[in-house]
Structures are given as structure tokens and as C-alpha cells.
C-alpha positions in Angstrom: -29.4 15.7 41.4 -32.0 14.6 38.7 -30.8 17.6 36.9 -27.6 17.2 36.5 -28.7 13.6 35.8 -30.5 14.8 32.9 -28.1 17.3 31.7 -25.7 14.5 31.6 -27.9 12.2 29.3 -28.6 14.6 27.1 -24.9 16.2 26.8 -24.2 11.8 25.8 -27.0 12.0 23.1 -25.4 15.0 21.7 -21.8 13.7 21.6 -23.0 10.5 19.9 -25.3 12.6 17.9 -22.6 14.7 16.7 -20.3 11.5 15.9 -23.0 9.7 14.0 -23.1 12.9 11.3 -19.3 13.2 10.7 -19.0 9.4 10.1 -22.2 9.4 7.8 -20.6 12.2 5.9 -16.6 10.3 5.4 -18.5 7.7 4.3 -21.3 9.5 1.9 -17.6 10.9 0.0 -16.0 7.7 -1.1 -12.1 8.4 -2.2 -10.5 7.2 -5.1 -6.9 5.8 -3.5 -9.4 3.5 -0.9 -10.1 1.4 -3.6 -6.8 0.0 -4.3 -6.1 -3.5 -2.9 -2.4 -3.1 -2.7 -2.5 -1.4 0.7 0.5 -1.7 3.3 1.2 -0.3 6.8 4.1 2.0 6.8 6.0 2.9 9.9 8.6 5.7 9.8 9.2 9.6 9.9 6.8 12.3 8.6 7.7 16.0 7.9 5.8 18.5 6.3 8.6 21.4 5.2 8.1 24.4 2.7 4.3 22.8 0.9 5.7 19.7 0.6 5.9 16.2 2.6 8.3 13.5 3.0 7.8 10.1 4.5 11.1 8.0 5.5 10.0 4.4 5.6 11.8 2.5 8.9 11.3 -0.7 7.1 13.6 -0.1 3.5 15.3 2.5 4.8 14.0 5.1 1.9 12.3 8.5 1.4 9.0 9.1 -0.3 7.3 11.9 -1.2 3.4 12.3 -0.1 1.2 12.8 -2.9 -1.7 15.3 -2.5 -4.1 13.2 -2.6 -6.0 10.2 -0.3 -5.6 11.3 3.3 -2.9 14.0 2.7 -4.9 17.1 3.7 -5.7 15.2 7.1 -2.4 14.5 7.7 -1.2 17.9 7.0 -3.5 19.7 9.4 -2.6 17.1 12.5 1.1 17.8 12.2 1.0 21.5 11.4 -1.7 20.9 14.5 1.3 20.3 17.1 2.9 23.6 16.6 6.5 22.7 16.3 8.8 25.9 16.4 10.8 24.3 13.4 10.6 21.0 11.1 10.2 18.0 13.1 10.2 14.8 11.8 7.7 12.7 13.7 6.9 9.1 14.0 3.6 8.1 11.8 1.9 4.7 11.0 -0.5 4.5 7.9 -1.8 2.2 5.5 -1.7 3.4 2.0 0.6 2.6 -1.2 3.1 3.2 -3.3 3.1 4.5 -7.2 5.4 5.4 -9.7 4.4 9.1 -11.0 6.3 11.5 -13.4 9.4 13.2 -11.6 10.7 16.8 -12.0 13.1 15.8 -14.9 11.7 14.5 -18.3 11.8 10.9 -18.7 11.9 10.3 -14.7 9.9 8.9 -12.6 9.6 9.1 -8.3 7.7 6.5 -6.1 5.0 8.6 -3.8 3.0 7.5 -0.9 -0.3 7.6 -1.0 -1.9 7.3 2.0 -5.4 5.9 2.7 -5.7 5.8 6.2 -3.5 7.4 9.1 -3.0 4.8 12.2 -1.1 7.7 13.9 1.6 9.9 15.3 3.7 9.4 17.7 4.9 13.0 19.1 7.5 10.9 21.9 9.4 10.0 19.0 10.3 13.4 16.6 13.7 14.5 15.7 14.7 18.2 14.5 14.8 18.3 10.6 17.9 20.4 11.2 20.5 19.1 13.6 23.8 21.6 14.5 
């Protein structure tokens, strides 16, 4: 019993161990789009489709592209993490902004998201990117 006891304290002072390291190391690499104080929470759809991602905000009813930049790469990897067999749009909260930045045509310009922190996905609530 006192060694499994043991084992059990030391398997906790690993985990924590372990925890401590990755949250020393987010915060040793401070990221640019953190520093902004305009901020918001955004609620809506996310899909990640052929490189690129969109984000459908609930609240104004409008698309956004991501921009590659802020938390994009994390968010990337948890969706492409659930496996879907095709697109899925899937519920996501995060706080991050919004910018104007160059568009495909000259003279344009396209509001992106930038996200600076993901709040989460909720996989009860996705939606087939292509409906028959």
C-alpha cells in the first residue's frame, strides 16, 4: 500500500512538474496580437477548408477570414484534431480582434480575425460545410 502511495505522489509531482514547464515557456514567447487592447469575445462557427479558415460571427451575422497569425496554428491543429470525415463548421468562442488588411483585388480591403486566445469548441454544435 505505501507503494502505490508513493507511486501516486510522485506520478502528481510529475504532472504538475510537466505543467509548470509548458506554461513557463507560452509565457517566455510573448505574441505580438496579445498586446492589443481592443479585444472582444466572439461566438460563432469555425471551419478550416482547403489552407484557409473562416469564422461566422453569431452576433453580426458576418464571415471573417482568420489571419495566420496570434492563436491560429493552435486553433488549426484542435479542429483538424477531431477528425471530421468532411468540413464541419463547429461552434468556437475566442477573444481576439478585428483589422482591416489588403484584399485579393487592388485597392480592397477584408476585415480578419485575429485571434488571441481560444475559450473553446463546442463539437455538440457543428454543421456539414456542404448540405444536400
Amino acid at each position: 500500500m505505501k507503494k502505490i502511495f508513493l507511486l501516486f505522489i510522485v506520478f502528481i509531482a510529475a504532472i504538475s512538474c510537466s505543467n509548470k514547464t509548458e506554461n513557463n515557456e507560452n509565457a517566455a514567447m510573448p505574441n505580438e496580437t496579445q498586446l492589443t487592447s481592443n479585444t472582444l469575445t466572439f461566438e460563432g462557427d469555425f471551419v478550416y477548408y482547403a489552407d484557409s479558415a473562416i469564422f461566422s460571427n453569431y452576433a453580426e451575422m458576418k464571415n471573417y477570414p482568420v489571419a495566420m497569425e496570434g492563436e491560429y496554428i493552435n486553433l488549426e491543429r484542435e479542429y483538424t484534431g477531431f477528425n471530421f470525415a468532411e468540413p464541419t463548421k463547429v461552434n468556437l468562442k475566442v477573444e481576439g480582434y478585428l483589422e482591416d488588411r489588403p484584399g485579393m483585388e487592388e485597392g480592397t480591403t477584408n476585415k480578419y480575425l485575429i485571434v488571441t486566445k481560444i475559450i473553446g469548441f463546442d463539437t455538440n454544435k457543428t454543421t456539414p460545410l456542404f448540405t444536400e
